[in-house]
TILUM-390652 format. One record per residue (C-alpha): x, y negated, z; residue in three letters. Coordinates in nm, 4 decimals, decimal comma. Layout:
<rs>
<<X Y Z> 'ala'>
...
</rs>
This chain:
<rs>
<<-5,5220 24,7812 -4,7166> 'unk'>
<<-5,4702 24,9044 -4,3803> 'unk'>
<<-5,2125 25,2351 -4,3472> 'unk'>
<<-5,4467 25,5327 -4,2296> 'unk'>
<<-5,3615 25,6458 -3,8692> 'unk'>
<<-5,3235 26,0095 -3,7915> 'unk'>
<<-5,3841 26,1383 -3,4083> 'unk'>
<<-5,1936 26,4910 -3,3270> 'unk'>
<<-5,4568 26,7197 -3,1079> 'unk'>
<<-5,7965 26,5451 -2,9959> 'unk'>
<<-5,7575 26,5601 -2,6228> 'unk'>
<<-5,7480 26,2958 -2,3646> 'unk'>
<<-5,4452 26,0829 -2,5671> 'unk'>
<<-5,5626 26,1839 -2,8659> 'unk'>
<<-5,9525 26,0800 -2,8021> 'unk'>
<<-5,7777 25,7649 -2,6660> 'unk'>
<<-5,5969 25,6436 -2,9534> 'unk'>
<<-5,9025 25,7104 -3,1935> 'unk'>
<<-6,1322 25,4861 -2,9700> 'unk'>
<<-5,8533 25,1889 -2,9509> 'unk'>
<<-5,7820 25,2215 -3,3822> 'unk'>
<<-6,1307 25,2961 -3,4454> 'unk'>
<<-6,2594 25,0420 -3,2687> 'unk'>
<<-6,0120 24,8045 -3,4544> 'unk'>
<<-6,1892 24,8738 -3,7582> 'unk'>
<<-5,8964 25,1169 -3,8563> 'unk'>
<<-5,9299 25,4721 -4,0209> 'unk'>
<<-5,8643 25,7390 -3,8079> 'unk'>
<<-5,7739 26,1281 -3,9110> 'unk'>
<<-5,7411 26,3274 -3,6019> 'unk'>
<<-5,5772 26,6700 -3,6361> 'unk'>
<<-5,7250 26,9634 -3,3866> 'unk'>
<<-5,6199 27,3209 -3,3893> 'unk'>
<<-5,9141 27,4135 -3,1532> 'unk'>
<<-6,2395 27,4319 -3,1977> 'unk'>
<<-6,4563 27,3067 -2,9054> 'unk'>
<<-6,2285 27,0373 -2,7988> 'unk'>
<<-6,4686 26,7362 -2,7136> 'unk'>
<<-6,2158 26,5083 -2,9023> 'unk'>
<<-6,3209 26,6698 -3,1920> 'unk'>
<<-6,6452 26,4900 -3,1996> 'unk'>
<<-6,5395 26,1309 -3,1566> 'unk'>
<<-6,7521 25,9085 -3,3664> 'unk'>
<<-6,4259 25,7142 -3,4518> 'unk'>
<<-6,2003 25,9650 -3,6204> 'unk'>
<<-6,2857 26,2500 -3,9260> 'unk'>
<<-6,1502 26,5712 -3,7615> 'unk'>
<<-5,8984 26,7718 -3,9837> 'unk'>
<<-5,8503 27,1771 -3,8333> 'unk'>
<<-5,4947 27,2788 -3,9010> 'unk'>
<<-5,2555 27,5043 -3,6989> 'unk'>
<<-5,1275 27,3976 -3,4097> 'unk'>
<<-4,7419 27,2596 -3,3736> 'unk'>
<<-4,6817 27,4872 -3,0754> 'unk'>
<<-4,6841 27,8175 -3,2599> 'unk'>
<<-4,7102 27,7301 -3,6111> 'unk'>
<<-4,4783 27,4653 -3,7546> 'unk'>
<<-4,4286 27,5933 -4,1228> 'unk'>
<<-4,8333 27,5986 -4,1639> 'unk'>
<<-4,8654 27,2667 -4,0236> 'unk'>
<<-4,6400 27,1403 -4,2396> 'unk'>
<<-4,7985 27,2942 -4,5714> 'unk'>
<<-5,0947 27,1141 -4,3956> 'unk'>
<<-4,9394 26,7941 -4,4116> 'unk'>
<<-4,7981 26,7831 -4,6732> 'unk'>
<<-5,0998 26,8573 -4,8486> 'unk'>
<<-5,3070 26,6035 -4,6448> 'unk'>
<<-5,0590 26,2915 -4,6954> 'unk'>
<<-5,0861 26,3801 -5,0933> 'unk'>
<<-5,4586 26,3222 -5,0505> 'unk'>
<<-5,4469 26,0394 -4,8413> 'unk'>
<<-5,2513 25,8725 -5,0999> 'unk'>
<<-5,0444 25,6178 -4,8943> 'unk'>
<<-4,7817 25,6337 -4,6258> 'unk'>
<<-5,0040 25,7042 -4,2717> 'unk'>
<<-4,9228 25,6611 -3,9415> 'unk'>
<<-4,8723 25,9482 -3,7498> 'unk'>
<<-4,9180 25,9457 -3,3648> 'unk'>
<<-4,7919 26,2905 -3,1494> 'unk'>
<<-4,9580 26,3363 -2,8302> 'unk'>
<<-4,7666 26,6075 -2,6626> 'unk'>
<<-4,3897 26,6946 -2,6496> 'unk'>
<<-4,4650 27,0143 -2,9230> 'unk'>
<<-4,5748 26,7393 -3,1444> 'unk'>
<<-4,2507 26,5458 -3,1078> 'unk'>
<<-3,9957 26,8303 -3,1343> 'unk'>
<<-4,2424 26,9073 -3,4825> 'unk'>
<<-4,2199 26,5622 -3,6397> 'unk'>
<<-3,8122 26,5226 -3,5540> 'unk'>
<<-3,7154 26,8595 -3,7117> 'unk'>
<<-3,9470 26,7878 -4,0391> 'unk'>
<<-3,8680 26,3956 -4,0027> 'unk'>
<<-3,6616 26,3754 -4,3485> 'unk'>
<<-3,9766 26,6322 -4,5535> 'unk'>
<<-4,2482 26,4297 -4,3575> 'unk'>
<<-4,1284 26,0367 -4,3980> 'unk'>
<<-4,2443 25,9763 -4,8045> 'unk'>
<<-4,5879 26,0247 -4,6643> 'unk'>
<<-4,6077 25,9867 -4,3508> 'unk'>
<<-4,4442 25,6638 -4,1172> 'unk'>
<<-4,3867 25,8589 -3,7395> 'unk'>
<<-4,4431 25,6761 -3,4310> 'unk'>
<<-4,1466 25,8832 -3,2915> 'unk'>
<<-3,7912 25,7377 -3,1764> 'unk'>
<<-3,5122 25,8435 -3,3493> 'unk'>
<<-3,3488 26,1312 -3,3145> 'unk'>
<<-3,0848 26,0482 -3,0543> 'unk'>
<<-3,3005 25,8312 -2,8328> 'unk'>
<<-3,5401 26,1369 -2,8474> 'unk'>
<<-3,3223 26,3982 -2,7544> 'unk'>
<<-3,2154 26,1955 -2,4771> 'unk'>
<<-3,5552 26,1488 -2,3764> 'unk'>
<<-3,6830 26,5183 -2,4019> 'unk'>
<<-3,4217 26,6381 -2,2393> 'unk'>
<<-3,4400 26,5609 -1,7983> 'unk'>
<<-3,0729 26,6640 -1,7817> 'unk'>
<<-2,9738 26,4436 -2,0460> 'unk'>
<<-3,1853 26,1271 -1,9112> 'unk'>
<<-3,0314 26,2124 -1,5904> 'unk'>
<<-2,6670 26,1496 -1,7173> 'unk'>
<<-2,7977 25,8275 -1,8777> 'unk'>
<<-2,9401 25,6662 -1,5712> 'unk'>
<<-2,6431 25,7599 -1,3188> 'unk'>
<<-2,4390 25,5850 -1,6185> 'unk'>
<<-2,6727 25,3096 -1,6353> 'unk'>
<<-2,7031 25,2929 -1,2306> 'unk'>
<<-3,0509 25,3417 -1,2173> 'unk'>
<<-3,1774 25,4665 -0,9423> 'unk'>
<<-3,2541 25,8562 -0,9605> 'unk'>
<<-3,2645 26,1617 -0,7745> 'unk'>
<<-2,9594 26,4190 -0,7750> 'unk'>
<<-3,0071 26,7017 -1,0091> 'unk'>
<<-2,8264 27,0324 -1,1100> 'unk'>
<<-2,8234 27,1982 -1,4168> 'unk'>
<<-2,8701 27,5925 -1,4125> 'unk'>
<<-2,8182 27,7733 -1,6731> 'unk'>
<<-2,7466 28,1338 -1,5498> 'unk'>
<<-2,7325 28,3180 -1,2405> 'unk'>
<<-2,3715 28,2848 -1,1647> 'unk'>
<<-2,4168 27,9235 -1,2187> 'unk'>
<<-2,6763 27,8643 -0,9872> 'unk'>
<<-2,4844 28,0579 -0,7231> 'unk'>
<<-2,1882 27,8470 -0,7769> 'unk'>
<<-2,3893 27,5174 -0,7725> 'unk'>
<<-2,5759 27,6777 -0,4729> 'unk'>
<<-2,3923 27,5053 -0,1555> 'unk'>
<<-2,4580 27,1427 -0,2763> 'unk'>
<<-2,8350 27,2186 -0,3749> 'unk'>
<<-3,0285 27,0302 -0,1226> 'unk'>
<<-3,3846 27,1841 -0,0035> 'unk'>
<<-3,6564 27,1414 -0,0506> 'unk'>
<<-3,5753 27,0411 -0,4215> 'unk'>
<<-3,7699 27,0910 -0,7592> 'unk'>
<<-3,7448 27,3460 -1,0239> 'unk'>
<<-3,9073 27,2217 -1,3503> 'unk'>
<<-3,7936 27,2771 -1,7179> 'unk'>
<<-3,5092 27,0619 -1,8693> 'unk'>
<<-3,7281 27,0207 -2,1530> 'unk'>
<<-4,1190 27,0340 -2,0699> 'unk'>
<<-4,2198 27,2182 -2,4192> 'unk'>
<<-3,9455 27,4855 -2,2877> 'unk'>
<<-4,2320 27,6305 -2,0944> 'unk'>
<<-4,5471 27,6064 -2,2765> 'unk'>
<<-4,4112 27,8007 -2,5828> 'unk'>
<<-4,5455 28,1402 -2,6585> 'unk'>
<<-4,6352 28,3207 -2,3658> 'unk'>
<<-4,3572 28,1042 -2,1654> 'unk'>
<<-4,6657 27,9311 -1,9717> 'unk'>
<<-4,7872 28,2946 -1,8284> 'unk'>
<<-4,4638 28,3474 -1,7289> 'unk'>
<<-4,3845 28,0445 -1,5392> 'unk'>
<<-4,6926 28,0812 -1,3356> 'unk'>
<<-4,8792 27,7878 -1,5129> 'unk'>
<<-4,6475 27,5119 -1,3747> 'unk'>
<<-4,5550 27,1988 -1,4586> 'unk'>
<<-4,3160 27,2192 -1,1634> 'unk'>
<<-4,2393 27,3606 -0,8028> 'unk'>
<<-4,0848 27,2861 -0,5130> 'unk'>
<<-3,8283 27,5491 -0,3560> 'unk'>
<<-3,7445 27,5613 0,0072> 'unk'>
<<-3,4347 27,7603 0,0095> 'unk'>
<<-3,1774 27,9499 -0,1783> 'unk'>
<<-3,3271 28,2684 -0,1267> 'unk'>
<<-3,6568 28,1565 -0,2924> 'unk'>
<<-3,4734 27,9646 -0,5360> 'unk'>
<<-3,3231 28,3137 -0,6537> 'unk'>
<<-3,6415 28,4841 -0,6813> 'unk'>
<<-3,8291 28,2139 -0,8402> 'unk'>
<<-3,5008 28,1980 -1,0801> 'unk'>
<<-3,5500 28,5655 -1,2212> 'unk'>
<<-3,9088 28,4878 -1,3168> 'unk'>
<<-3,8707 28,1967 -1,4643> 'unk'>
<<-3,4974 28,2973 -1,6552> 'unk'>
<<-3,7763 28,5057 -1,8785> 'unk'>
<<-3,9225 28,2287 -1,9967> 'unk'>
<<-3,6101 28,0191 -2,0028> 'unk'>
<<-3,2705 28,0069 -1,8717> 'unk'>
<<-3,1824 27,6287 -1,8365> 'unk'>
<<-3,3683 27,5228 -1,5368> 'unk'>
<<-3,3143 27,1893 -1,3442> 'unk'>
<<-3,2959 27,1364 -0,9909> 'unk'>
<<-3,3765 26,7913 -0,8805> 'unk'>
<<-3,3734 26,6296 -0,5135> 'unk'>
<<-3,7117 26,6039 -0,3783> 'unk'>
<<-3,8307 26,2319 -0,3324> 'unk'>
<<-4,0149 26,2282 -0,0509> 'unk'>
<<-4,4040 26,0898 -0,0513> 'unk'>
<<-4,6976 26,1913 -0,2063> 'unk'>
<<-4,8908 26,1552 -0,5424> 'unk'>
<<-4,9744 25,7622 -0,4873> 'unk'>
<<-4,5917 25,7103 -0,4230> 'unk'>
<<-4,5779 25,7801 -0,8551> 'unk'>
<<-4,5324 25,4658 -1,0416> 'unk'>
<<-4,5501 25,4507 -1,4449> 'unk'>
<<-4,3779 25,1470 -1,6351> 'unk'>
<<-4,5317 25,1862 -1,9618> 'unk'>
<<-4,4389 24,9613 -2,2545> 'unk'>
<<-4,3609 24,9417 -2,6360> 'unk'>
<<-3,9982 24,8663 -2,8141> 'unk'>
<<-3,9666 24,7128 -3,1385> 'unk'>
<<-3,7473 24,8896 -3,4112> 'unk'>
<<-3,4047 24,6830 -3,2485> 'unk'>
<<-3,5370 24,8307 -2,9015> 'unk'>
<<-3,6076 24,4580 -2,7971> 'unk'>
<<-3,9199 24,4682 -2,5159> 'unk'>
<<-4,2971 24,3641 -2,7030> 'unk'>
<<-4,5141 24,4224 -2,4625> 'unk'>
<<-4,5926 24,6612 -2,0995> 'unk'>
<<-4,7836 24,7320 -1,7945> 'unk'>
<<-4,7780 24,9324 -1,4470> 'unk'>
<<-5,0156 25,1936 -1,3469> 'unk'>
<<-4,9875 25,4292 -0,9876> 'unk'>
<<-5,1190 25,7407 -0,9634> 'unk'>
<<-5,3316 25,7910 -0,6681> 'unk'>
<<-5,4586 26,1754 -0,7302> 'unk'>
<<-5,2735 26,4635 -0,9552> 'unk'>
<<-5,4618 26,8124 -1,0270> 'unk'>
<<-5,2539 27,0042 -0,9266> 'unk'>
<<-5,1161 26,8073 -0,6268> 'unk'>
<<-4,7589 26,6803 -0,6347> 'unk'>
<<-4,6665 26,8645 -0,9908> 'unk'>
<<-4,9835 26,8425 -1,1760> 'unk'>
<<-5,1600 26,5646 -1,4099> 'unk'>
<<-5,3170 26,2494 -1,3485> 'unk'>
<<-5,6716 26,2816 -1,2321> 'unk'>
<<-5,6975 25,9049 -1,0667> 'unk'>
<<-5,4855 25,6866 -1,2024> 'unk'>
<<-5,4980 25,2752 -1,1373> 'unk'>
<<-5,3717 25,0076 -1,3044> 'unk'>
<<-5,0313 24,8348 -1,0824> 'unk'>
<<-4,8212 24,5200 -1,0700> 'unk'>
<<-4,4577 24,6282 -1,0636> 'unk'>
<<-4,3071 24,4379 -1,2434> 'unk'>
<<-3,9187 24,5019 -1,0868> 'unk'>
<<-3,9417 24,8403 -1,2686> 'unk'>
<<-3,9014 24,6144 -1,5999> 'unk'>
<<-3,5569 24,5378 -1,5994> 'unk'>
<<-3,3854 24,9399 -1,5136> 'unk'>
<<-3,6627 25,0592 -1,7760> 'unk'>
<<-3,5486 24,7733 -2,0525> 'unk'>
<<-3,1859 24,8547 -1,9363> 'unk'>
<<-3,2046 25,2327 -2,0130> 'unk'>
<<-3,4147 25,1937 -2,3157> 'unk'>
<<-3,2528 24,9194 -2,4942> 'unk'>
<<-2,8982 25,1214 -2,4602> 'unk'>
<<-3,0477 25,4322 -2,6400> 'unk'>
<<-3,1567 25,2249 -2,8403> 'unk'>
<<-3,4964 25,3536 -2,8022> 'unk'>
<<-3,8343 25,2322 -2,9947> 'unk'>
<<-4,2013 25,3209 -3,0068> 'unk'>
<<-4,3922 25,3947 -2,6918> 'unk'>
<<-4,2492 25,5358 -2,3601> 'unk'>
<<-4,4072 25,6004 -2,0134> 'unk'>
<<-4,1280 25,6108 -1,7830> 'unk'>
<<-4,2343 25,7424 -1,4347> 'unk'>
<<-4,0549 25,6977 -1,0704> 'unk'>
<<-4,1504 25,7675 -0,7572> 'unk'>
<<-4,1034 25,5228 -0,4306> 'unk'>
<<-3,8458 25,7190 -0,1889> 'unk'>
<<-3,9345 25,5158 0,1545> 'unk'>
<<-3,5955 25,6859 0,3543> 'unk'>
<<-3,4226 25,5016 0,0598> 'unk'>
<<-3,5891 25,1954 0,0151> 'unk'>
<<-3,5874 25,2154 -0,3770> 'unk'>
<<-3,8064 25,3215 -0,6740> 'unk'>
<<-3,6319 25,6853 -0,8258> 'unk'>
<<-3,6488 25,7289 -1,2165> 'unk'>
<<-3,8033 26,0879 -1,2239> 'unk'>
<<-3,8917 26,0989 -1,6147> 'unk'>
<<-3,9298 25,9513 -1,9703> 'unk'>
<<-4,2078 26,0185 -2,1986> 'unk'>
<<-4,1319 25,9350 -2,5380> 'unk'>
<<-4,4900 25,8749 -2,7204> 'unk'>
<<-4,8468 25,8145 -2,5749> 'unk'>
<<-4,9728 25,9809 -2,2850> 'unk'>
<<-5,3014 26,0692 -2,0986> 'unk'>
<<-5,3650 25,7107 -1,9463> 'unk'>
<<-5,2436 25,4733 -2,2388> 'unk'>
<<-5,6262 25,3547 -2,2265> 'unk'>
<<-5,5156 25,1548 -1,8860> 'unk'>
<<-5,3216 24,9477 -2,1020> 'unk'>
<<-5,6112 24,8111 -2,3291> 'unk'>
<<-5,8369 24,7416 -1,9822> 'unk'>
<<-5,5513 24,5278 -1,8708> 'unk'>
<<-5,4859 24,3139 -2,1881> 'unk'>
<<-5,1728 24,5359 -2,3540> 'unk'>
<<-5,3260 24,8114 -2,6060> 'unk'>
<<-4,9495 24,9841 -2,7138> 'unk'>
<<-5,1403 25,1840 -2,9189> 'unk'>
<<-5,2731 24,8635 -3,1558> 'unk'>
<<-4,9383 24,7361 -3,1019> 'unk'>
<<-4,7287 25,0468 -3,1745> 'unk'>
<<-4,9684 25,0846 -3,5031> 'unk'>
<<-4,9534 24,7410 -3,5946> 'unk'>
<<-4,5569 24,7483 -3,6130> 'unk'>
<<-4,5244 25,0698 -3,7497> 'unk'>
<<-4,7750 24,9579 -4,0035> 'unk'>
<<-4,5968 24,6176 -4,1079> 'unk'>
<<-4,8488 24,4136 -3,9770> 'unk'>
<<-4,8896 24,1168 -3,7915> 'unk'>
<<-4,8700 24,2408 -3,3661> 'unk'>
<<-5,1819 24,1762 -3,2017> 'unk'>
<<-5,1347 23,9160 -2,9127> 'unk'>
<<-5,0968 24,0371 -2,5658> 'unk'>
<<-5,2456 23,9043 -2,2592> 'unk'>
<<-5,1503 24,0695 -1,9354> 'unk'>
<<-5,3853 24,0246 -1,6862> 'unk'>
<<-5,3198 24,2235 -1,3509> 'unk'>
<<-5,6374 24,4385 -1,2769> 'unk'>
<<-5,7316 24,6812 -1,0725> 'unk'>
<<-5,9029 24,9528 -1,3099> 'unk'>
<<-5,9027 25,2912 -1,2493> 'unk'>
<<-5,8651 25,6017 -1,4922> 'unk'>
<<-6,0511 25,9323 -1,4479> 'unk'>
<<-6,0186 26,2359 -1,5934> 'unk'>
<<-6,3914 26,3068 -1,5280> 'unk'>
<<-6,3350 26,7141 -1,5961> 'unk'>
<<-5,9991 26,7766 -1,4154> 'unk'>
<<-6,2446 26,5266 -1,1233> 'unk'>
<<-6,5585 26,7290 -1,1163> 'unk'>
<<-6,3049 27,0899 -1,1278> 'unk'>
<<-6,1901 26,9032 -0,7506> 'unk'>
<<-6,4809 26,7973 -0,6370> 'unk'>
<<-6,6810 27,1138 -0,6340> 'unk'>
<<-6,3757 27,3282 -0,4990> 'unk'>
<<-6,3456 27,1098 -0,2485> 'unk'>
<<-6,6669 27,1017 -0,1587> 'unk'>
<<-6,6379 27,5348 -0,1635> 'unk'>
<<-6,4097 27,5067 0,1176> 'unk'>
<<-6,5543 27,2425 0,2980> 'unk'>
<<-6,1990 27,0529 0,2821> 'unk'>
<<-6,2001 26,6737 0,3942> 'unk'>
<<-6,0500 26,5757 0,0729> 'unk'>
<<-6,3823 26,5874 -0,1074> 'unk'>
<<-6,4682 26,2044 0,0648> 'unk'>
<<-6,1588 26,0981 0,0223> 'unk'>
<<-6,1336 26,2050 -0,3507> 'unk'>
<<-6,4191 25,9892 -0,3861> 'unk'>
<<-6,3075 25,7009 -0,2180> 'unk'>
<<-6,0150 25,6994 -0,4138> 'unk'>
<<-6,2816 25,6631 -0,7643> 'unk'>
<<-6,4422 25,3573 -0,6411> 'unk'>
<<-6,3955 25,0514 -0,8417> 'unk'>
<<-6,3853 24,9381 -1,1876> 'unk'>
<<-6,3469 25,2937 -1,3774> 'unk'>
<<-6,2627 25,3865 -1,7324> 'unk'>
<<-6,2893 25,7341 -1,8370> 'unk'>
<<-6,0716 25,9899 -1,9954> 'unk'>
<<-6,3682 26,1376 -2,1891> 'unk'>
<<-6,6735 25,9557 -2,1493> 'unk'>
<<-6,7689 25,5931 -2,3340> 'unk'>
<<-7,0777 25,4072 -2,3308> 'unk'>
<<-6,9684 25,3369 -2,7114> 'unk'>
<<-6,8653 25,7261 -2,8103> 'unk'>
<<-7,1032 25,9154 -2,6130> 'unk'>
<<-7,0583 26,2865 -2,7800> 'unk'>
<<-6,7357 26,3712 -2,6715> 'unk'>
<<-6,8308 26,4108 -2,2868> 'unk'>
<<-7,1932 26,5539 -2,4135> 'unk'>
<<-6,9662 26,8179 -2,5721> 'unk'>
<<-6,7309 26,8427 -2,3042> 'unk'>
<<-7,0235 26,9196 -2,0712> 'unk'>
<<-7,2200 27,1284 -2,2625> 'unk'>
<<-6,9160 27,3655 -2,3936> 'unk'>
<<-6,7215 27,3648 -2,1093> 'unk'>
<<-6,8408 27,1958 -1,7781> 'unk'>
<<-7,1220 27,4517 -1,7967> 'unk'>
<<-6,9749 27,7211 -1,8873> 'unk'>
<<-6,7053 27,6813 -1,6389> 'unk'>
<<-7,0107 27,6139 -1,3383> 'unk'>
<<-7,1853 27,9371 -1,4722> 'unk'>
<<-6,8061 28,1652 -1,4062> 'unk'>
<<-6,7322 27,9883 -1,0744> 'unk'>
<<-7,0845 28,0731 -0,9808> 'unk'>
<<-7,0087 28,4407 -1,0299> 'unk'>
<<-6,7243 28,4404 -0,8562> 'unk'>
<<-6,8138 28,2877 -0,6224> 'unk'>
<<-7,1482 28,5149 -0,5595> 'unk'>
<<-6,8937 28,8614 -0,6527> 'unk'>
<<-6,7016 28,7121 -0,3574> 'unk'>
<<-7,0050 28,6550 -0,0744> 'unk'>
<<-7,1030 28,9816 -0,1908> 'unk'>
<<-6,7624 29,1581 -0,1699> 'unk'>
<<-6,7403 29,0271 0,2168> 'unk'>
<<-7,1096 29,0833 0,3044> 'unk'>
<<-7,0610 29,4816 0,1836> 'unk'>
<<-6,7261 29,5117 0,3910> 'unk'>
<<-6,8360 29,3436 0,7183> 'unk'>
<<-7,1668 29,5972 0,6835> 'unk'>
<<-6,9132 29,8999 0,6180> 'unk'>
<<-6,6625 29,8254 0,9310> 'unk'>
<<-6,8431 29,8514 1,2278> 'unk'>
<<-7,0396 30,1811 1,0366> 'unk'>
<<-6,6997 30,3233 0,9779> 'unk'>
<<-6,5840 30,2738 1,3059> 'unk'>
<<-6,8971 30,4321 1,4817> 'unk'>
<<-6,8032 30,7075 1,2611> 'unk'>
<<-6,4469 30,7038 1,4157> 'unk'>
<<-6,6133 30,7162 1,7390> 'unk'>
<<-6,8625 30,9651 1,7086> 'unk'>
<<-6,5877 31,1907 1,5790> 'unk'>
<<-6,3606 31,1369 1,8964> 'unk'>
<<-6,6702 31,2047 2,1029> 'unk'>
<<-6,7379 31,5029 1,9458> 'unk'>
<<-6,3499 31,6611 2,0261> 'unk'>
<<-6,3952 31,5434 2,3600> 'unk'>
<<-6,1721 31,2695 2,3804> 'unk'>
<<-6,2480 30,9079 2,5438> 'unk'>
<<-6,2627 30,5572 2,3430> 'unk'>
<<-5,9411 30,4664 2,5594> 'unk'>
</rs>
C-alpha cells in the first residue's frame, strides 16, 4: 500500500502537490487553517481544518498527532511555507513514528532558512553572490554603515521572521525593500527593529524581475542530484520584491553545477528552489536565495517532464522513482488572481503595462488555480474572493470620484467667497 501524503495549507503549492499525487492515483490529506481558501475544494485531496503553524504550534501538534494515529501508517508530510518548516524541525523527533517529513535535516535547514548563513556558505563555496551585512542593532548598523553600498536591500535574515504575529503589519507588508541611503536606512531600521532586530543588507543586483532565474531540483538522502529544471520569472506582484505572477519554464543549465556544489556540501536533501538573479555590469548569475521545500511554481516542473513532487514522494515513500524526461519547453505559469488584481489596476490608471502584462501571458499557460481536470478551486476562488474583492475596489474607487468631484465643486465656491469678502472691505483681487 501506498504511504498517505499530507499537504501543509491548500494554497497555490499546496493545491499543486494535491493535483500531481492525486492525479497519481495517491491519497491526499491536505491540512487548511482557513476557511475559504479555494485549495480547500480540490477534488484530489480530503481537507482536514486544524490550527495554523504560524501561531499555533502546540495545537497543531495535538492535531497531528491525533491524525497520524488514525491514519494508521507512517505519511508523508509536505510543508509549503517556511512556518511549516521551522514547525516540522522543532517537533521532528515527536512527529517521525508517524509521520516521514519531506524536510532536510536540521543543519542543511538552518543553513538554508537562514540568508546570512547561506551567504557565508556560498562566499566559502565561491559561488557567485551579492555582498551582504548583517545588522543586528543600531550601533551595529552605524558601524557597518561606511561599507554599505546604496541602493541595497533590507529583507529578513529569516523570511518567517516577519510574518509572525503582527510582525507583517509592522514591516509594512514586505517581502523586501530597497534603501537608497543611510539616512533612510535608519528610519526604515527603527520600524522594522519592532518586528525584528536582525536585518540583512544585501547589494542590489541590478535588472529587473525577468533577470530572476530559479534552478529547481530534488536530492536524494546522500544529497546526490535525481532530477531538475530552470524556470525565469518574467512578472512579480509586487514588482522587484514580490511573488511570481508570470513565471516560464528556462534552459540554464550552467546554474547546475554552483547549485549541486552548495547543496551536496550541506549535505542537503529533499526539494530546493534556489533563485539568482543575472547582474549584466558583472557578467555572472548572483545566488540571491534557497528555498528548502516546494514552492508556488513546482507545477512547471511536471509540464516540462520532472514532477519533484512524484519524485520527492516516491523516495520519501521507498518506492521505485518515477522516470524523468526533461524536455525544454516554453510553458508559462500564472497566478490567475495575483494576474487579474494587475490587470484591472492597471487598467485604473491607464498605465502601459496593462498590454504588456498581457503579452508577457501568451503562450502555452498552466495555472496556479484553475484546471480543466479540478475545476472548483478557481469557481471558489472567484466566487469568494475575485468578487468580493471587484465589489470593494468598486467602492473605492466610486468613494474616490466622488471625494474629488465634491472638492473641485467646493474650491472655486470657496474662493468666490474669499472674493466677495475682500470686495466687500474694499480691497482689490491684486
Amino acid at each position: 500500500m501506498r504511504p498517505t501524503a499530507v499537504v501543509m495549507n491548500m494554497f497555490y503549492t499546496g493545491l499543486g502537490i494535491a493535483r500531481s499525487l492525486g492525479e497519481a492515483g495517491i491519497s491526499v490529506i491536505g491540512l487548511t487553517a482557513q476557511l475559504g481558501v479555494y485549495g480547500n475544494f480540490t477534488r484530489y485531496a480530503k481537507i482536514v481544518h486544524v490550527p495554523d503553524s504560524r501561531n499555533e504550534s502546540e495545537a497543531l501538534l495535538a492535531h497531528l498527532m491525533n491524525l497520524g494515529e488514525e491514519i494508521g501508517h507512517r505519511s508523508v508530510i509536505f510543508p509549503t511555507r517556511d512556518d511549516d518548516l521551522v514547525f516540522l524541525d522543532r517537533y521532528r523527533e515527536v512527529l517521525e513514528p508517524l509521520f516521514v517529513l519531506a524536510v532536510p535535516e536540521r543543519a542543511a535547514l538552518e543553513v538554508c532558512l537562514s540568508k546570512w548563513e547561506t551567504y557565508l556558505w556560498a562566499k566559502r563555496l565561491e559561488v557567485a553572490t551579492p555582498r551582504c551585512w548583517l545588522v543586528e542593532t543600531e550601533q551595529e548598523l552605524l558601524r557597518i554603515a561606511p561599507d554599505v553600498a546604496y541602493p541595497c536591500v533590507a529583507k529578513p535574515v529569516a523570511s518567517h521572521h516577519w510574518r509572525q504575529g503582527s510582525n507583517w503589519e509592522l514591516v509594512g507588508g514586505r517581502k523586501a525593500f530597497s534603501v537608497s541611503s543611510l539616512q533612510e536606512l535608519l528610519a526604515e531600521y527603527g520600524m522594522i527593529a519592532r518586528a525584528h532586530q536582525k536585518v540583512l543588507l544585501q547589494e542590489m543586483v541590478p535588472g529587473g524581475d525577468d533577470c530572476l532565474v530559479i534552478t529547481a531540483c530534488y536530492l536524494d538522502r546522500n544529497s546526490n542530484w535525481v532530477a531538475g529544471f530552470n524556470a525565469q520569472k518574467l512578472v512579480q506582484s509586487p514588482e522587484t520584491f514580490g511573488t511570481g505572477c508570470i513565471v516560464q519554464s528556462a534552459n540554464r543549465p550552467e546554474l547546475f553545477e554552483p547549485t549541486l556544489r552548495l547543496l551536496r556540501e550541506m549535505r542537503f536533501s529533499g526539494i530546493a528552489e534556489v533563485e539568482y538573479k543575472w547582474d549584466s555590469q558583472k557578467g555572472a548569475y548572483q545566488l540571491i536565495e534557497i528555498n528548502p521545500r516546494a514552492w508556488d511554481q513546482h507545477t512547471l516542473g511536471a509540464a516540462g517532464g520532472v514532477d519533484l513532487i512524484h519524485l520527492a514522494y516516491c523516495d520519501y515513500a521507498g518506492l521505485p522513482l518515477p522516470a524523468c524526461v526533461r524536455n525544454v519547453s516554453t510553458n508559462k505559469w500564472i497566478a490567475e488572481d495575483a494576474f487579474l488584481m494587475n490587470a484591472i489596476s492597471y487598467l485604473w490608471r491607464r498605465d502601459p503595462k496593462f498590454g504588456a502584462l498581457f503579452r508577457m501571458a501568451r503562450g502555452k499557460r498552466i495555472y496556479a488555480i484553475w484546471s480543466a481536470k479540478d475545476p472548483l478551486p478557481f469557481l471558489a476562488y472567484f466566487a469568494l474572493h475575485l468578487v468580493p474583492e471587484l465589489v470593494r475596489s468598486s467602492i473605492r474607487l466610486l468613494r474616490s470620484a466622488l471625494t474629488r468631484t465634491v472638492r473641485g465643486h467646493r474650491k472655486p465656491h470657496d474662493e468666490s467667497n474669499v472674493y466677495r469678502g475682500k470686495l466687500e472691505k474694499g480691497t482689490s483681487h491684486d
